[in-house]
KOLMIPA-45498 format. One line per field, with one value per residue (C-alpha): residue number from 0; residue in three letters; x, y negated, z negated. Coordinates in pm, 1 decimal, always signed. Last residue first. Layout:
seq (NUM/...)
type (ALA/...)
xx (X/...)
yy (Y/...)
zz (Z/...)
***
This chain:
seq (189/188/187/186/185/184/183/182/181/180/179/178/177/176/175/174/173/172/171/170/169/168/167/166/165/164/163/162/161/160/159/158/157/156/155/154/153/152/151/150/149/148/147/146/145/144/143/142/141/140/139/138/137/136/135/134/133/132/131/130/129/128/127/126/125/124/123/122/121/120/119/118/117/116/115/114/113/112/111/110/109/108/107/106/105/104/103/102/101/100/99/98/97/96/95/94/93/92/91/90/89/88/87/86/85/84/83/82/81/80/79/78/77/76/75/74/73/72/71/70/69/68/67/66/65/64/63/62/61/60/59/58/57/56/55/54/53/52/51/50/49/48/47/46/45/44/43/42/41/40/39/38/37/36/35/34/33/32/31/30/29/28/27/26/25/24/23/22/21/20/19/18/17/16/15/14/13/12/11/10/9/8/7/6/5/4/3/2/1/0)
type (UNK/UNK/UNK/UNK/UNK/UNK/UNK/UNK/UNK/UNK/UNK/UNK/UNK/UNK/UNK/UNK/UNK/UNK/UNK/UNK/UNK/UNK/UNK/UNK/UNK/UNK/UNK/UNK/UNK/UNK/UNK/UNK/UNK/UNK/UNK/UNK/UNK/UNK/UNK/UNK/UNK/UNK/UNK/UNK/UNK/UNK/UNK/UNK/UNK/UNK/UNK/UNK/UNK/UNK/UNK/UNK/UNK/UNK/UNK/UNK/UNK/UNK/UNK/UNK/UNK/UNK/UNK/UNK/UNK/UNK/UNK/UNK/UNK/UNK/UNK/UNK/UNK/UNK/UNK/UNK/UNK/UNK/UNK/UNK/UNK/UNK/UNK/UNK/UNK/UNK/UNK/UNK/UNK/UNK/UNK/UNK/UNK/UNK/UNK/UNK/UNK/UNK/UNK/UNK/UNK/UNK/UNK/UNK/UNK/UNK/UNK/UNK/UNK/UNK/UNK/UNK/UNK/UNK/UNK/UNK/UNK/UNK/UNK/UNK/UNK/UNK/UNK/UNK/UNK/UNK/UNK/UNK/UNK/UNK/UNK/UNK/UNK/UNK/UNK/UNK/UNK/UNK/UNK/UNK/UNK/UNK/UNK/UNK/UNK/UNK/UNK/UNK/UNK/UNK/UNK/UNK/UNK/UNK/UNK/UNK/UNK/UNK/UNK/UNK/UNK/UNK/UNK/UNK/UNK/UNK/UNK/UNK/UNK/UNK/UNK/UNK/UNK/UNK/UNK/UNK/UNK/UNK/UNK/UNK/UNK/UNK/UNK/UNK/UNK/UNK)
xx (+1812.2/+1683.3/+1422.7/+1095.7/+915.4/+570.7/+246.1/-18.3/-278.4/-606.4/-844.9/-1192.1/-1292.7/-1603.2/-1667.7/-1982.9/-1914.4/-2151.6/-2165.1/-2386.1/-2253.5/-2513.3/-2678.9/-3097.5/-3331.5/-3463.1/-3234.5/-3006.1/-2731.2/-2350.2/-2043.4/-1682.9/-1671.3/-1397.4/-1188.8/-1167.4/-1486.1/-1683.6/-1645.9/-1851.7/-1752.8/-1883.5/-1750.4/-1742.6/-1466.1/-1386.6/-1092.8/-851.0/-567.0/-291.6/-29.9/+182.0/+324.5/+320.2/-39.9/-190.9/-225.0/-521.3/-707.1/-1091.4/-1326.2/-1304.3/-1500.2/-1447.4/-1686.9/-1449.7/-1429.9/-1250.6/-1099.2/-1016.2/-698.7/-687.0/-457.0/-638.9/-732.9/-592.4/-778.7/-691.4/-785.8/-1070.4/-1098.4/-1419.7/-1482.1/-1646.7/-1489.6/-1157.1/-1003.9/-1105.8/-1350.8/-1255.3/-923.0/-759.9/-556.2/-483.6/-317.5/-481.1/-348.0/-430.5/-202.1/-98.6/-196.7/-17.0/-47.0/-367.9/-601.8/-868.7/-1127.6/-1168.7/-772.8/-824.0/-785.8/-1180.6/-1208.5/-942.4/-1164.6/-1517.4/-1321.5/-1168.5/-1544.3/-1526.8/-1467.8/-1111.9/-874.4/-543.1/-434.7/-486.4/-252.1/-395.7/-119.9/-231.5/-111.1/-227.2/-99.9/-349.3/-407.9/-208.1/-255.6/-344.7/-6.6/+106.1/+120.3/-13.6/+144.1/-95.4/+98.3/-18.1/-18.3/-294.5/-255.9/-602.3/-862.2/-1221.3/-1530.3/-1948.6/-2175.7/-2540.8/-2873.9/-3094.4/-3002.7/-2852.2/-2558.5/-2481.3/-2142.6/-2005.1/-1665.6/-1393.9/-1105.0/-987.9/-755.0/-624.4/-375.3/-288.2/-175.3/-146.6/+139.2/+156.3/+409.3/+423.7/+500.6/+598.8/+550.4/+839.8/+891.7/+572.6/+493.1/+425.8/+44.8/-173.4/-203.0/-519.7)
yy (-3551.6/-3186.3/-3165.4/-3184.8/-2865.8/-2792.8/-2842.2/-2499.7/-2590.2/-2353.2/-2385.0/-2268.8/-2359.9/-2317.9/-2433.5/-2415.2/-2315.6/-2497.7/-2325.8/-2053.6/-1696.9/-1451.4/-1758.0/-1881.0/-1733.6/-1409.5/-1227.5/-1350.1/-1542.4/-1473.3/-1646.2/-1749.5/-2187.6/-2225.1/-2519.4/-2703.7/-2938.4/-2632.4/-2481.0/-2728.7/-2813.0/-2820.2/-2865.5/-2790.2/-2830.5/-2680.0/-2789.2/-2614.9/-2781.3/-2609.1/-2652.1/-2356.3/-2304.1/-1922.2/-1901.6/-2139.9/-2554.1/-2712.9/-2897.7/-2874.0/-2788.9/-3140.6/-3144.4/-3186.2/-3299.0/-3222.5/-3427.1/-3271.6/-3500.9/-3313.5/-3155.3/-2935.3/-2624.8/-2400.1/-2529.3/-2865.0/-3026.1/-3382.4/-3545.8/-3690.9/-3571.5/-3711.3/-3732.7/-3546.4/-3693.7/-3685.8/-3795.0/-4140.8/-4217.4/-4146.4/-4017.8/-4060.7/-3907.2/-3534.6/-3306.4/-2918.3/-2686.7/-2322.4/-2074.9/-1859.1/-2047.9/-1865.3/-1461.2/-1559.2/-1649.4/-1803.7/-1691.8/-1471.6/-1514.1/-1207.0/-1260.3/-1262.2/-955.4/-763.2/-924.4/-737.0/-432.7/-437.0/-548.6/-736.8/-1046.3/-1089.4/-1332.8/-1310.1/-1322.4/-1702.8/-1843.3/-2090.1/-2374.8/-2700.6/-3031.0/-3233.6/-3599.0/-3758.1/-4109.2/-4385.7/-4612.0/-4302.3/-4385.1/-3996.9/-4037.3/-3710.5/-3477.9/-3159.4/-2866.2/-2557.4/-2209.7/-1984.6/-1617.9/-1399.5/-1619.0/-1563.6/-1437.5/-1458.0/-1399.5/-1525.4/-1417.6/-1479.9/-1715.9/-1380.7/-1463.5/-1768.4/-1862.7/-1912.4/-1955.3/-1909.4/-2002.9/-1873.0/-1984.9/-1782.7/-1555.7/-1825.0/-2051.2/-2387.0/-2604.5/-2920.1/-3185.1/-3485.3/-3835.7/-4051.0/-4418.9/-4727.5/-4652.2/-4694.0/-4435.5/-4594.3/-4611.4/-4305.5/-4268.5/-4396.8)
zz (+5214.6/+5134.7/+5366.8/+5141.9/+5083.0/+5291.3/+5196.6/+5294.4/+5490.2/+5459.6/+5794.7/+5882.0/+6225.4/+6436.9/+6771.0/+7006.5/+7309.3/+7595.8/+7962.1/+7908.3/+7990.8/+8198.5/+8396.1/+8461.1/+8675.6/+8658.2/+8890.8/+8670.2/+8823.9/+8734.0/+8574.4/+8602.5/+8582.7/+8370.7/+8506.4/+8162.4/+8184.5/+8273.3/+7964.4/+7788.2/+7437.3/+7121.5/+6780.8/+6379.0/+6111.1/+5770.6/+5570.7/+5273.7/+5121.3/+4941.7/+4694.2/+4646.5/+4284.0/+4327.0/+4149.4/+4420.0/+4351.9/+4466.9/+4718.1/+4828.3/+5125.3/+5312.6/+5583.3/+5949.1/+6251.1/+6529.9/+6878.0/+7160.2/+7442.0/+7754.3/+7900.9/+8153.1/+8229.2/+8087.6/+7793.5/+7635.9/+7347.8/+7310.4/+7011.3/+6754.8/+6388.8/+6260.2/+5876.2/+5576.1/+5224.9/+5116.2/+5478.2/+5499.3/+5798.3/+6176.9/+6230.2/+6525.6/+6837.8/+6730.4/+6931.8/+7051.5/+7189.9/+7414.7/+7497.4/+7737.2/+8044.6/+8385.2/+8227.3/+8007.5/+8318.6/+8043.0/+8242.6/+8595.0/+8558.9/+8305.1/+7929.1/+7916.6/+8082.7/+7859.9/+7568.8/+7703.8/+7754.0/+7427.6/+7277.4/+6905.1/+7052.1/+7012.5/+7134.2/+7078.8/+7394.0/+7392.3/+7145.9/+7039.5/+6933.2/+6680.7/+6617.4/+6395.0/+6281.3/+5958.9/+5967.6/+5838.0/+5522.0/+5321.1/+5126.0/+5136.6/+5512.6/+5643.9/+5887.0/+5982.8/+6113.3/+6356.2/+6456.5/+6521.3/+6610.8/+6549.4/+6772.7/+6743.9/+6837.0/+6886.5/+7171.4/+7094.1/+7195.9/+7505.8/+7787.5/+7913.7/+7681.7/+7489.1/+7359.6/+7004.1/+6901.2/+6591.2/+6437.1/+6144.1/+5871.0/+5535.6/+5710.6/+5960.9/+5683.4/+5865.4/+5768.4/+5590.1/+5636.3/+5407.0/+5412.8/+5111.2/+5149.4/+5137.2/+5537.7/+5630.2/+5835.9/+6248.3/+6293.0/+6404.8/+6810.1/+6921.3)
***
């Protein structure tokens, strides 16, 4: 569900994400035995909010892919290959909002499309609110936490091996980890 149309008597505001002050991050499963952990350097976004609360809050956000880092050049080079995320024909990854579940001051659901690879799939985020305030240069800012899952699978990626033991190198759930600071935006001048 798409949020209702802004009422036209209520202030809206754009927020952008600070990409200095945001991370997002992942968790995978290796050799059915420990825990592969990175994250994404470049992230770009917005979050629209109807200062009236009677609409939910737009986001949009842009991965971009090559950014990735896991800590392991060879291990990232790998990951940017088309055995994964094929970064040459799907550069980036987005995600758009649908609807907001709960009022946004307390912990809520943020439901929308996450598109990877070429496929789109629903992505559900449990998200808290971290706080709001103004920065020393007269900044107001609004920081958020979310967590998610996914199955790689569902978008097309489907590179792994066997153990001779039984059982896969990379598991198929990532578990999703976002810290985000949103920065409100000036008015156009009218």
């Amino acid at each position: 569900m798409n949020s209702p149309a802004v009422n036209p008597s209520a202030a809206a505001s754009l927020y952008a994400i600070d990409p200095a002050h945001t991370h997002v991050e992942f968790a995978v499963r290796h050799l059915m035995i420990s825990t592969v952990k990175g994250s994404f350097k470049d992230v770009q976004g917005t979050v629209r909010t109807d200062d009236s609360a009677a609409t939910s809050p737009t986001v949009a956000v842009t991965v971009n892919l090559a950014s990735i880092d896991t800590r392991e050049p060879q291990r990232d080079a790998h990951l940017k290959s088309p055995d994964f995320f094929d970064v040459e024909r799907f550069p980036q990854m987005t995600f758009e909002s649908r609807r907001v579940d709960g009022p946004t001051d307390q912990p809520f659901k943020l439901s929308g499309d996450l598109t990877l690879h070429g496929v789109t799939r629903e992505l559900i985020l449990e998200v808290v609110p971290e706080g709001r305030g103004m920065d020393p240069w007269g900044n107001e800012r609004a920081g958020f936490s979310a967590t998610g899952k996914l199955r790689r699978s569902d978008f097309g990626l489907t590179y792994n091996q066997v153990l001779e033991a039984g059982g896969v190198v990379i598991g198929d759930e990532v578990k999703i980890s976002i810290d985000v600071e949103l920065v409100k935006q000036a008015a156009p001048a009218a």
